[in-house]
N, C-alpha and C positions, 0 to 999 in steps of 0.2 A: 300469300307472302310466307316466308319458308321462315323459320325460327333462328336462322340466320345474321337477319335484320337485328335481333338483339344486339349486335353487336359491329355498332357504325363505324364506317369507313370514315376516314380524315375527309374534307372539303376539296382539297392541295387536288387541281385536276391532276394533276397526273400522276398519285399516288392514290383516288380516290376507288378504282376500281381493285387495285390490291390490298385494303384496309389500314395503309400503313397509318400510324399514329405521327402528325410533324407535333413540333413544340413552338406553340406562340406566346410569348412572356408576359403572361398580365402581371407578374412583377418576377424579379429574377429571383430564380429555384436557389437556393440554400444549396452549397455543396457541404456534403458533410464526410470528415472519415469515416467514422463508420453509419453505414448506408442503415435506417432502421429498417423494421421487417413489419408489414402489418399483418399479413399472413401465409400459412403455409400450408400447401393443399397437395395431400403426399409426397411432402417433405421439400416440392417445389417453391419457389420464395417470391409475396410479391410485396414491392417495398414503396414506402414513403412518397420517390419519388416517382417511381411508378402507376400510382394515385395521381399524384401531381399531372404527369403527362395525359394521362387520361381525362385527368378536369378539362384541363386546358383544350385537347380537342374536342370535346361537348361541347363546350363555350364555341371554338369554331362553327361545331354543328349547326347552333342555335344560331352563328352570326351576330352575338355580341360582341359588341364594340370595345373597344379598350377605350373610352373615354365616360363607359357609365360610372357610375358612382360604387365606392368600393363598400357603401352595403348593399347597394341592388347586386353586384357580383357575388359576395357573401351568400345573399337570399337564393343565387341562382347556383353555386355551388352545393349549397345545403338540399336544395332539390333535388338536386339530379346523381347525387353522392349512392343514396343506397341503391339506385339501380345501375351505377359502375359500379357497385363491389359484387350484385349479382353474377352480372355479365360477365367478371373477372372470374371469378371463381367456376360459374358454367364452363368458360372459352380454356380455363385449366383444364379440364378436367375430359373436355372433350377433345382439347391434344393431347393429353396423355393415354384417352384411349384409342387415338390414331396411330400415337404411337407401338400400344401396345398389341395392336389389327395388322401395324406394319404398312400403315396407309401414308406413303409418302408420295414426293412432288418430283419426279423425274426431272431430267434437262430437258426433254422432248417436250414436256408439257411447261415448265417453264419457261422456255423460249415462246412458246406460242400464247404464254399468256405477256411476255416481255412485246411481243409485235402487236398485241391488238392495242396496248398502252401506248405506245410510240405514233400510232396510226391513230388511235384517237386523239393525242394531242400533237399531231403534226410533227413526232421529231421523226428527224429522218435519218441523225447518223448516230452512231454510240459514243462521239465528242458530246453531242448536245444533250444528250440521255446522261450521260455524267455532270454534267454543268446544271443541267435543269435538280441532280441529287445535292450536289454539293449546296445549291444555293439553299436548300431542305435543313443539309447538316447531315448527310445521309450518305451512305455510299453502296458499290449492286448488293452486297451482301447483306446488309440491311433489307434493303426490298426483296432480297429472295426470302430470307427467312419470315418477313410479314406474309409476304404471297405463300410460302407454303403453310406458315399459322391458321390462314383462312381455309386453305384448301383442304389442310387437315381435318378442320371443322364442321367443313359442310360436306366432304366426304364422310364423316361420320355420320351426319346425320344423314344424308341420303341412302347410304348401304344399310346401316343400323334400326334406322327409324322409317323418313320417308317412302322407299322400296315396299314398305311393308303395307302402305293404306290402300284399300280398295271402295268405292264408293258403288254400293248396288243401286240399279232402279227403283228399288222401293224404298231406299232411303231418300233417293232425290224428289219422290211423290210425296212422301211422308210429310219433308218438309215444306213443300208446296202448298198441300194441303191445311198444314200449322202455322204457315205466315201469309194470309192473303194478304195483307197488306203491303206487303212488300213488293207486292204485282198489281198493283192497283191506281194507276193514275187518277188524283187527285181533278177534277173539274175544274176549269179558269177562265178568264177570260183578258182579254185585252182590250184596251179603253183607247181613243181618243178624248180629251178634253181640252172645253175651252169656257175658261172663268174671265167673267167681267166682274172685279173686285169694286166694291162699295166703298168709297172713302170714309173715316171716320176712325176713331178711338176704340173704338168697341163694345164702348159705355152706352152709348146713345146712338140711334137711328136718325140722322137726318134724312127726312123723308122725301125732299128733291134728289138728293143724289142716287137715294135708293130706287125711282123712279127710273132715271138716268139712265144707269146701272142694267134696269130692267129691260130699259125699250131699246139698248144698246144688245143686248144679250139677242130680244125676239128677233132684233134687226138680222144679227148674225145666222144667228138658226135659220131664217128664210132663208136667205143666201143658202147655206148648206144644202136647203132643201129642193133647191132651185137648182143644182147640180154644182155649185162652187165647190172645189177641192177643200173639206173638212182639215184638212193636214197643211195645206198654206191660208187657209181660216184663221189657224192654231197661231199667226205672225202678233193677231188681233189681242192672244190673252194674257194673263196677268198672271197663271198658275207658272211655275218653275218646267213645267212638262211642254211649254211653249217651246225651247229651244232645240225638242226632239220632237218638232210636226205635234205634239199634244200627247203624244205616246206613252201612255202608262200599262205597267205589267209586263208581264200575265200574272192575275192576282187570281188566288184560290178563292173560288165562291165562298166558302167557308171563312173568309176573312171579313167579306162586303156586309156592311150595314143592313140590317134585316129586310130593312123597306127601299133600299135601295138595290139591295140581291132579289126582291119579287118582282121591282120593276124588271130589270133586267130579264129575269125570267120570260117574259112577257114580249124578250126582241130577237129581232132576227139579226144575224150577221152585215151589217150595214146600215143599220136603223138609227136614226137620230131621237135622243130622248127629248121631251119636254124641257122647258127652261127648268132648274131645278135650283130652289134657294138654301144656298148654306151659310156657313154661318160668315164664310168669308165675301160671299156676295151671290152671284148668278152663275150655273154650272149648266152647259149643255156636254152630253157624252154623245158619242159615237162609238157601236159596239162591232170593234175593231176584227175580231175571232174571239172564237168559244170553242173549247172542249167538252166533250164530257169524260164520265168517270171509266176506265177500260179495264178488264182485267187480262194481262198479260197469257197470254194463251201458254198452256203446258209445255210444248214444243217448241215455241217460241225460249222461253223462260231455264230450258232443263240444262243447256251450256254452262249458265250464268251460278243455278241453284247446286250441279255436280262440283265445280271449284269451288263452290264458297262450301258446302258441307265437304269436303277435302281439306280446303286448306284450316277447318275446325277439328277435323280426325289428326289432322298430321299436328297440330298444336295441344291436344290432349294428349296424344303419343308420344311428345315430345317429352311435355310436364314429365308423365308419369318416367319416360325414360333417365332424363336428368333428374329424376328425385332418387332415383333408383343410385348413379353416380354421388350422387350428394350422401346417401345414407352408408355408402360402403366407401366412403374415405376420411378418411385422418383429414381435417381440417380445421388449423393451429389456427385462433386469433390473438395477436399480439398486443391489439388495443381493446379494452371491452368495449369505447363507445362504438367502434365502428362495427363490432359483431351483432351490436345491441339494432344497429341499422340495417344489416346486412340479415340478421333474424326478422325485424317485423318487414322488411321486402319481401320477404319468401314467403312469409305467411298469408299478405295484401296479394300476392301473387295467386299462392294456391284456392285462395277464395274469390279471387274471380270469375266471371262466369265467362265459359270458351264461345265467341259468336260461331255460328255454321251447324252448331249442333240441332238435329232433330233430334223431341225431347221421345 
């Protein structure tokens, strides 16, 4: 995933692939005359309501509802506030050095990004391509300048950044060698069962029914054992797993009761266990399939391990490249709470750790 993604596109199909930003009202925006500034990032201005728009579609993102409650909305704006003023100030700064490369969105390429949008959401003339904008609050000139804001962006980063990773063979053994786990399927299995539950309280043992219970179970088991289908057996039991032929899993050996993962140990694929008493009554299994543990062969595996240590070079590339932007610009905050946000982001940022890396 390309460092891109920081910076999500509206829900609105048919503005989704252009990033454009719509406005959904979880309560109506304040028009003010004079627009405040929250901040300015080489002398560029992003303001109040601009914030505003931005909340409002993360909340899209999320698929919050306008009917939650306006502190649960509060608690989810407050959340997601300092990584939009990251992303704000990145997405500056990375058109402005599109601008400054002279990385722009021709008509050639913008028509051909106008037909793939029309084609994905079935419009077929540019009456309905304006009707589908207006109903937004939008009009083409808006969506071209979103569409070329993106294109700016990730043209930067692909010529500037991206272009530049190369992933060696011996980085992709390196790390294969450093994660077996991550090639390593886990051993399972898959159960039929069928429980004949013991009436009672759970306090006390009445010892007729637990009998009952028992010779009802053995009864079953023969059957099974006699060739009846284990899986319309399953009509017979009283476990919740009844309604899917008795079908439980695949559970990680690693999960199973100690004494019950040795039995098992102990069967072959198709093998009916002993009646076994628990605590809810009488349990016979049937050992449905089993794996065992596999480690993913090198060759198999080096497609999978070359992208993901790439797409961890191209996100440490990235950091260091937008930190590099971040420290060689004038960047005004107008409110200190929100720089106070927009500082401990960047820091919670830089101290994460990048997945894909071999150490």
């Amino acid at each position: 995933m390309t460092r891109s993604a920081r910076f999500p596109a509206s829900r609105l199909c048919l503005l989704a692939a252009a990033g454009v930003i719509a406005l959904w009202a979880v309560a109506p925006l304040r028009a003010e005359i004079v627009e405040r500034v929250i901040v300015k990032v080489n002398g560029e201005v992003f303001t109040k309501t601009d914030l505003e728009t931005r909340q409002v579609s993360a909340l899209r993102d999320q698929g919050v509802s306008q009917q939650v409650s306006d502190a649960d909305m509060r608690k989810r704006v407050e959340q997601m506030t300092p990584q939009i003023l990251v992303d704000v100030v990145d997405e500056m700064l990375l058109v402005q050095r599109a601008k400054e490369m002279n990385y722009r969105l021709n008509d050639e390429a913008f028509n051909d990004v106008l037909t793939r949008l029309k084609a994905q959401n079935k419009i077929e003339t540019d009456e309905q391509l304006q009707a589908a904008l207006k109903s937004e609050g939008l009009t083409l000139v808006d969506l071209r300048k979103s569409i070329e804001r993106r294109y700016m962006v990730e043209t930067v980063e692909e010529r500037e950044v991206f272009s530049k990773i190369n992933v060696s063979e011996d980085e992709v053994k390196r790390y294969y060698a450093q994660h077996p786990s991550e090639f390593t399927s886990v051993p399972e299995v898959t159960l039929r069962e069928i429980l004949v539950r013991v009436p009672g309280d759970g306090k006390s043992v009445n010892v007729g029914l637990d009998e009952e219970a028992k010779r009802k179970a053995e009864s079953i088991r023969d059957r099974a054992l006699k060739g009846e289908s284990f899986e319309k057996l399953a009509d017979l039991s009283d476990a919740p797993s009844k309604a899917n032929g008795g079908l439980i899993g695949p559970i990680s050996r690693g999960d199973l009761e100690a004494n019950f993962a040795k039995m098992l140990a102990t069967m072959k694929v198709g093998d009916i266990s002993p009646v076994l008493r628990t605590p809810a009554g009488y349990d016979i299994v049937k050992l449905e399939s089993a794996t065992e543990a596999r480690v993913l062969p090198y060759e198999e595996a080096r497609r999978q391990i070359a992208d993901k240590v790439a797409a961890g070079k191209q996100q440490a590339a990235f950091d260091a490249y937008i930190k590099k932007l971040r420290a060689a610009a004038i960047i005004d905050w107008k409110v200190p709470e929100l720089k106070k946000l927009y500082d401990e982001q960047v820091a919670r940022t830089q101290a994460a750790p990048v997945p894909g890396l071999a150490q």
